[in-house]
Every structure is written in structure tokens, then in C-alpha cells.
C-alpha positions as CSV (number, residue, x, y, z in Angstrom):
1,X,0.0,0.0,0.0
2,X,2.8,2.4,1.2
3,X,4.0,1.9,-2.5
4,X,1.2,3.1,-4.4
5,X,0.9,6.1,-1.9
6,X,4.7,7.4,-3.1
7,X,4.0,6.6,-7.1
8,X,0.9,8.9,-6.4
9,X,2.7,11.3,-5.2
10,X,5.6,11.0,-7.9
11,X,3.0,11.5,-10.5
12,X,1.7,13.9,-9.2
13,X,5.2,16.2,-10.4
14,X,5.5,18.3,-14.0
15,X,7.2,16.9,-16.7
16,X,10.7,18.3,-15.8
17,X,10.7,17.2,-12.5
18,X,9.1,13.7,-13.1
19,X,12.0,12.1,-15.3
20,X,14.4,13.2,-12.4
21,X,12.8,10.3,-10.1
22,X,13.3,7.1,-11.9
23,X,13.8,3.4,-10.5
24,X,15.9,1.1,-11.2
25,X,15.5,-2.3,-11.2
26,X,17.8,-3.5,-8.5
27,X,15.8,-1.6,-5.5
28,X,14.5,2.2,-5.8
29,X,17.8,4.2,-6.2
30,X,16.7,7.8,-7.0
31,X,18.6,9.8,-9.9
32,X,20.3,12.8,-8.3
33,X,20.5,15.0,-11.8
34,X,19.0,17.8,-12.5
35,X,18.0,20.8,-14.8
36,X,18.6,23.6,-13.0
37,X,15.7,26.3,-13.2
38,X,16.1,29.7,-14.0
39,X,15.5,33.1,-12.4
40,X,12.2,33.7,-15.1
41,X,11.1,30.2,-14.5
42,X,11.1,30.0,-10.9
43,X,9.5,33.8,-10.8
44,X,6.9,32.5,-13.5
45,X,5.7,29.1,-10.9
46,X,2.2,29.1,-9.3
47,X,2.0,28.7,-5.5
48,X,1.7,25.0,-5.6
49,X,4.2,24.3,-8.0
50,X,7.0,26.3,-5.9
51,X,5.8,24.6,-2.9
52,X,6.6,21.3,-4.7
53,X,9.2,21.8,-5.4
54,X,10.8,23.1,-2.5
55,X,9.6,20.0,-0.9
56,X,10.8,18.2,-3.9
57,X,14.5,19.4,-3.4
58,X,14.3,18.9,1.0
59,X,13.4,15.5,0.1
60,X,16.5,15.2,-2.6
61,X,18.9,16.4,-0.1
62,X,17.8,14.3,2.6
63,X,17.7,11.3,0.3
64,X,21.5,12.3,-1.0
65,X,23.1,13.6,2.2
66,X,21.6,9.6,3.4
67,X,23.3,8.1,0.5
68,X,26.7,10.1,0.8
69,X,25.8,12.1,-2.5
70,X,27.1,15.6,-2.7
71,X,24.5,18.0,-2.3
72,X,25.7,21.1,-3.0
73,X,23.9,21.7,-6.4
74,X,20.7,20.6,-4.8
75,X,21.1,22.8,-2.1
76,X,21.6,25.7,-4.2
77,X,18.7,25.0,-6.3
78,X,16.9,24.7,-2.5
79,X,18.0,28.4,-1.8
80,X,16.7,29.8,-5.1
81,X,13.2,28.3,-4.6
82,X,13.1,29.1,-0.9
83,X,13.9,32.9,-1.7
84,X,11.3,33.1,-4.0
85,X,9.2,31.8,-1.2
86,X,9.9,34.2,0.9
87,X,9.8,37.4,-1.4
88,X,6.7,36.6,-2.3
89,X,5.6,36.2,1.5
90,X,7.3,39.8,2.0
91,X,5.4,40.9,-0.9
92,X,1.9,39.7,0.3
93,X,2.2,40.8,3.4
94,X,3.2,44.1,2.3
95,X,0.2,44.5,0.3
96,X,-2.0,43.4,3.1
97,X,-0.6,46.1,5.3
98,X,-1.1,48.5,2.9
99,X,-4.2,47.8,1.8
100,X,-5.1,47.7,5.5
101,X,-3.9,51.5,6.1
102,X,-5.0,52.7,3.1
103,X,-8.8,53.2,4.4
104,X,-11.6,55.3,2.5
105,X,-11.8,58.5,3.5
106,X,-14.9,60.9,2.9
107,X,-14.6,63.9,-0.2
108,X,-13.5,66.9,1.4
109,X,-14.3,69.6,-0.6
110,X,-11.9,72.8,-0.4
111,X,-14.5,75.0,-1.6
112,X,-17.7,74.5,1.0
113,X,-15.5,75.7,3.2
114,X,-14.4,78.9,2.2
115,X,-18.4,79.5,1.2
């Protein structure tokens, strides 16, 4: 059962990221390669898709830091994704806080009250 659980959530990946989890036939060994993404495509990712792929990568290190891999490429792919995270945070919450202060205030006319 656990098996079917992890190829569900495998397939559930975009076409770039899917070929970069393949198994091989002597036990699941996980391929380490990668294309790295670049600044317009990472800016250009919906919500979900930079969320999955920040979990994507945590799970990649983990997985080659286990096996002895180096993860230094991984990790810098991590940090690009996980900035984008946060900028956007910084950006939302910026918004909210301005939309927040920016309240409607009445028309004051200049000229009713010099009349």
C-alpha cells in the first residue's frame, strides 16, 4: 500500500521534475541530476508548483546527504526556490498592510468651506 501512496505522489510532479525520479530495477535508487531552473522560471511558478518543489528538493537532499551524494547543487537550487518563497511572503504581506492603512476617507471639498 505504502507503495502506491509514493507513485501517487511521484505522479503527481510536472514533466521536468518527473524524469528526475526514476527506479531502477535493482531496489529504488533515486537519480540525483537535475536541470537547474532559471530566475524567469522560478519567478513564473504558481503557489503550488514552488511549494513542490521546495519539498521536492528537502526531500533530494535528505535522500543524497543519506546516501553520501554531494548536495551542493541541490542545495543551491533549494536556496533559489526558498527565496522566492519568501519574497513573495514579503510581498503579500506588504500588500495586506497597505491595503489595510489605506482606508476610504470621505470627499472633502476645499471650496464648501471657504463658502
Amino acid at each position: 500500500m505504502q507503495i502506491k501512496r509514493e507513485r501517487v505522489i511521484i505522479d503527481t510532479y510536472d514533466k521536468i521534475t518527473l524524469p528526475l525520479l526514476q527506479e531502477k530495477k535493482m531496489g529504488r535508487k533515486l537519480e540525483f541530476d537535475f536541470v537547474p531552473l532559471t530566475h524567469d522560471q522560478i519567478r513564473q511558478l504558481s503557489e503550488e508548483d514552488l511549494y513542490k518543489k521546495i519539498n521536492y528538493f528537502k526531500r533530494m537532499i535528505r535522500e543524497a546527504s543519506r546516501v553520501g551524494k554531494d548536495t551542493h547543487t541541490l542545495e543551491v537550487e533549494f536556496c533559489y526556490l526558498d527565496h522566492e518563497r519568501i519574497m513573495r511572503d514579503k510581498t503579500r504581506q506588504a500588500h495586506s498592510k497597505f491595503v489595510k492603512k489605506r482606508t476610504r476617507r470621505p470627499f472633502k471639498n476645499e471650496y464648501e468651506k471657504s463658502a
